[in-house]
C-alpha positions in Angstrom: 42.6 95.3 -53.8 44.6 98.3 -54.2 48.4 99.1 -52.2 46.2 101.4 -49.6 43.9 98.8 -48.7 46.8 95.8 -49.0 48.8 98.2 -46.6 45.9 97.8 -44.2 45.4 94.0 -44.6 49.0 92.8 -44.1 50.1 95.6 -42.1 53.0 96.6 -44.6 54.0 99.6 -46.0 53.5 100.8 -49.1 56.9 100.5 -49.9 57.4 97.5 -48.8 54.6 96.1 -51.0 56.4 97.9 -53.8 59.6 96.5 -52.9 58.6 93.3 -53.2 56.7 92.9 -55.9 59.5 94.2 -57.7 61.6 91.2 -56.2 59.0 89.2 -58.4 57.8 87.8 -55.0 54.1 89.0 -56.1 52.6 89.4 -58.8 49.6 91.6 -59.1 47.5 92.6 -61.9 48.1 96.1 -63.5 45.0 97.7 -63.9 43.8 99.9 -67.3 44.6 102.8 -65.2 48.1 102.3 -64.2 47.2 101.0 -60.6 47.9 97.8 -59.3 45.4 95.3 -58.1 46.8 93.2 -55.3 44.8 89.8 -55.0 43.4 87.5 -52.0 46.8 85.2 -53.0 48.6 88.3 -53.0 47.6 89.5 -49.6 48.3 85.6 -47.6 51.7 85.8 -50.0 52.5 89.3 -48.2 51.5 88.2 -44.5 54.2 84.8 -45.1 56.2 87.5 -46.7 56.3 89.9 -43.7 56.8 86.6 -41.3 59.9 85.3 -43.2 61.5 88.2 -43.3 61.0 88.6 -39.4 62.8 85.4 -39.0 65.8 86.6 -40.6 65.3 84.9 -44.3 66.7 86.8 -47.2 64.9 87.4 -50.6 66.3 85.0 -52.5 65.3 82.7 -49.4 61.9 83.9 -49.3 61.8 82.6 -53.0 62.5 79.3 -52.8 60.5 78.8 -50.0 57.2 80.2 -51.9 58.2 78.4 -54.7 58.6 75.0 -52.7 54.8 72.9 -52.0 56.8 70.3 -49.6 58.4 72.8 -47.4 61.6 71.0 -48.1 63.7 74.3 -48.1 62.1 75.6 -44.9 63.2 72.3 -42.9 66.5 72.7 -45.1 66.6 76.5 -43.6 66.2 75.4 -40.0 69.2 73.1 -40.3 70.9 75.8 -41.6 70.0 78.3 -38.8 70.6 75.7 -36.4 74.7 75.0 -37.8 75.0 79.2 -38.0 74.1 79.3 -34.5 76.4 76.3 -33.4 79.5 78.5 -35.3 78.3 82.2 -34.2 78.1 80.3 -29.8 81.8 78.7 -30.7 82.9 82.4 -31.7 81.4 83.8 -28.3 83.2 80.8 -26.1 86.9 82.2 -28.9 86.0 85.9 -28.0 86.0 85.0 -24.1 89.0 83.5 -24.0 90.6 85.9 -25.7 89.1 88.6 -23.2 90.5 86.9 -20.6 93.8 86.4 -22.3 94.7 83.6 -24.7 96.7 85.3 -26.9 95.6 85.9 -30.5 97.9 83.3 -32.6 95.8 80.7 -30.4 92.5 82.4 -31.7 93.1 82.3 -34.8 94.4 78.5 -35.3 90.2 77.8 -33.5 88.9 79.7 -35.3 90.1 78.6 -38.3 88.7 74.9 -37.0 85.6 76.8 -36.3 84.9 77.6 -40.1 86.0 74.6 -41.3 84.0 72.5 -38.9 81.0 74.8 -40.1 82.3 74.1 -44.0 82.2 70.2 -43.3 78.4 69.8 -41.7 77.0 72.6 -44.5 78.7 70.1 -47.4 76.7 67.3 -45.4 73.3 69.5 -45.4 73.9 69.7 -49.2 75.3 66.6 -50.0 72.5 64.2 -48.9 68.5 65.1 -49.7 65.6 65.9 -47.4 65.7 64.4 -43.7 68.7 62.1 -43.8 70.7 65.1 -45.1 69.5 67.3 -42.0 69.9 64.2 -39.5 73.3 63.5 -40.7 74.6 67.2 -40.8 73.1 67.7 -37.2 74.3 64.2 -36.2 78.2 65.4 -36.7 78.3 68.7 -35.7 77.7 67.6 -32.2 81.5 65.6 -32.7 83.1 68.5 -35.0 84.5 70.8 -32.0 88.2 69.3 -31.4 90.9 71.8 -32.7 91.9 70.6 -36.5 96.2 70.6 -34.9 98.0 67.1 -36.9 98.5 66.4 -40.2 96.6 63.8 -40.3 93.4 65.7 -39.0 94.6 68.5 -42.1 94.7 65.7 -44.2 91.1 64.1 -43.4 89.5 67.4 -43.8 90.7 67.8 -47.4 89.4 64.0 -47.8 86.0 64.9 -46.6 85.6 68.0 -48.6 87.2 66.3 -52.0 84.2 63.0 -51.0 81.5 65.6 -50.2 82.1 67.4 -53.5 82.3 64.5 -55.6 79.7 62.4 -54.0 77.1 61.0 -56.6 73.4 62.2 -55.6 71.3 60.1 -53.6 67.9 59.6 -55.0 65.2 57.6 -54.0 61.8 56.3 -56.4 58.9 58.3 -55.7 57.2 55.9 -53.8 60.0 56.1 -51.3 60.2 59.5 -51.4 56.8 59.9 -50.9 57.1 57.5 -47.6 59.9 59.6 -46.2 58.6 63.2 -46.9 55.3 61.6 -45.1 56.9 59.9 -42.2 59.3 63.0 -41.8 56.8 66.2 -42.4 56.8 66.6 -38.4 60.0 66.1 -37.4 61.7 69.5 -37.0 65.4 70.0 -36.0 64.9 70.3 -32.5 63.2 66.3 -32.7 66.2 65.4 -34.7 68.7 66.7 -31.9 66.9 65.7 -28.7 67.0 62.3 -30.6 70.6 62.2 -31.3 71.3 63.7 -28.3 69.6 60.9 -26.3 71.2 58.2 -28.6 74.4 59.5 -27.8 74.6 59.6 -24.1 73.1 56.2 -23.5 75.7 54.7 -26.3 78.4 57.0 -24.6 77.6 56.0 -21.0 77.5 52.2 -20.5 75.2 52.1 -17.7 72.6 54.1 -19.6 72.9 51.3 -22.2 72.6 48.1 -19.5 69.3 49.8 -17.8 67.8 50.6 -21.8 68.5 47.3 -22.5 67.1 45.8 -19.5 64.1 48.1 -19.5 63.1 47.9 -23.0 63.5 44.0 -22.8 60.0 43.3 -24.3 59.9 46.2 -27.1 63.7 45.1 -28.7 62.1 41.5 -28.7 58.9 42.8 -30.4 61.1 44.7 -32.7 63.8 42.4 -33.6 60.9 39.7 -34.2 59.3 42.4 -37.1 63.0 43.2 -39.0 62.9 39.6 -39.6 59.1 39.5 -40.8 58.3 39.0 -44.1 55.5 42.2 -43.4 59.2 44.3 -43.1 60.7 43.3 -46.0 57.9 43.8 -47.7 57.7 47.4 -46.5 58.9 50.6 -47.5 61.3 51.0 -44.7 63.2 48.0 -45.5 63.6 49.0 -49.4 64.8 52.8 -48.2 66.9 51.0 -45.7 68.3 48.7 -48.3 68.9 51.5 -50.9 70.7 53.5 -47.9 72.9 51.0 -47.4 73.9 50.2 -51.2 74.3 53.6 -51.5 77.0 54.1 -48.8 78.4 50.8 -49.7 78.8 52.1 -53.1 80.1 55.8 -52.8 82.6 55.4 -50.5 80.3 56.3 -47.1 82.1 53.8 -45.5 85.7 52.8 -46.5 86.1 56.8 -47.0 83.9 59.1 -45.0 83.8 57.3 -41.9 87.5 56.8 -41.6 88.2 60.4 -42.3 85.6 61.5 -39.8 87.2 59.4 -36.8 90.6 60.8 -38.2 89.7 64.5 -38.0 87.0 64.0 -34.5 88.7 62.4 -32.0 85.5 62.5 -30.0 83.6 60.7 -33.1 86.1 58.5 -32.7 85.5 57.6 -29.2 82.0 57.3 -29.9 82.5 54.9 -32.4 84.3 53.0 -30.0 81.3 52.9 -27.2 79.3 52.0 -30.4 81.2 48.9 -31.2 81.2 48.0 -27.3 77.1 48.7 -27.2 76.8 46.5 -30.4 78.6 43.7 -28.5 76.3 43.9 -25.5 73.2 44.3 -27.7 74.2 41.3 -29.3 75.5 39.2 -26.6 71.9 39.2 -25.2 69.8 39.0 -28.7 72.4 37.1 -31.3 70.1 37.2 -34.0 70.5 41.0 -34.2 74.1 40.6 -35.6 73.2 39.1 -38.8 70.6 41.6 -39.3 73.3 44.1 -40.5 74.1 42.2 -43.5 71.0 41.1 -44.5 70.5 43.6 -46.9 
């Protein structure tokens, strides 16, 4: 098909279609004549073309993405859009207070927070592959808006950036990665914040815990009775589970991130708090579920 007709059929111009074929985004055949012929894979590469670049995606976006059969950099994308948006609505809420008067020394020490909150969840996004990456980055930027003000805070941002960059990578076998990219393909970054969102408030607010616990009485039972099955342990989701927690036992998850997290979040660390209090209740009513945290 020649540029006229592929004009027609994805509704591009002509120098468009140019444009980006000399990007290397297409790659059409160069006919005897010095015309190019644009194929059927050409024309559906120009329509997701024409959509990505709608959406906001730069070329070197658009690249990987085309180049990527899981769709691992599109979820990757949205995560990223998602963390933009978070830091471009906390630069609205610094712009109205300074309309109506904060003064500009005030400003600036937030915003300064505000880019280095945004620094801290993008070295999470990067730090940690496929879903667990996006659930974890999205997970703490819902604690990262306190004002970076002590030392110590200072201090505990330089420690998360200096773990974040060192951090050894976290692979999993291909059967598990397999199993996760299948259990995960639908889950998009709205699912993952509705789902820490609801996690959070019933941890945060006591009696939202009591009534889950009382109303899901019969599925924790059911639940608790399966972690301890030899069909679990068996299971993919027990090894990934497993390797998880070796992993963050090993890197310094836990004796360094954490710490530094509840350190620079004071609101992470009150949620850690209500966690340790939930725990208590969840286990005062099932104690078998205690020793399921070191089981692996």
């Amino acid at each position: 098909m020649l540029i006229n007709e592929t004009s027609k059929a994805t509704n591009l111009t002509k120098k468009a279609i140019e444009y980006y074929t000399e990007q290397n985004l297409i790659f059409p055949d160069l006919l005897d004549n010095g015309y190019r012929d644009f194929s059927d894979n050409d024309i559906e590469c120009l329509k997701k073309i024409s959509v990505l670049r709608k959406l906001g995606l730069s070329i070197g976006e658009i690249k990987a993405v085309l180049s990527d059969e899981k769709g691992d950099t599109l979820k990757k994308l949205s995560v990223r859009n998602e963390l933009n948006l978070k830091k471009e609505r906390a630069k609205y809420a610094l712009l109205d207070k300074l309309s109506c008067g904060k003064s500009y020394t005030e400003i600036s020490a937030e915003l300064v927070a505000v880019e280095q909150h945004a620094t801290v969840t993008e070295k999470l996004l990067d730090a940690f592959p496929g879903y667990y990456g996006r659930f974890i980055s999205l997970h703490w930027a819902y604690f990262l808006n306190d004002p970076i003000i002590t030392e110590e805070q200072k201090s505990a941002y330089n420690e998360i950036l200096m773990f974040l960059d060192n951090i050894p990578p976290l692979s999993f076998p291909e059967n598990l990665q397999s199993y996760i990219d299948e259990a995960t393909k639908d889950i998009s970054t709205i699912d993952i914040n509705n789902l820490s969102e609801k996690t959070k408030q019933s941890i945060i607010n006591p009696e939202t815990f009591e009534t889950f616990l009382s109303e899901n009485k019969e599925v924790l039972e059911t639940y608790l009775a399966y972690i301890q099955s030899d069909e679990y342990k068996n299971s993919p989701m027990f090894q990934m589970k497993a390797l998880l927690i070796e992993f963050n036992k090993t890197s310094g998850y836990y004796e360094i991130l954490i710490p530094a997290m509840k350190k620079l979040s004071p609101s992470y660390a009150e949620y850690c708090k209500q966690c340790e209090i939930a725990n208590e209740k969840l286990y005062a009513q099932y104690p078998d579920a205690r020793k399921l945290d070191y089981n692996y």
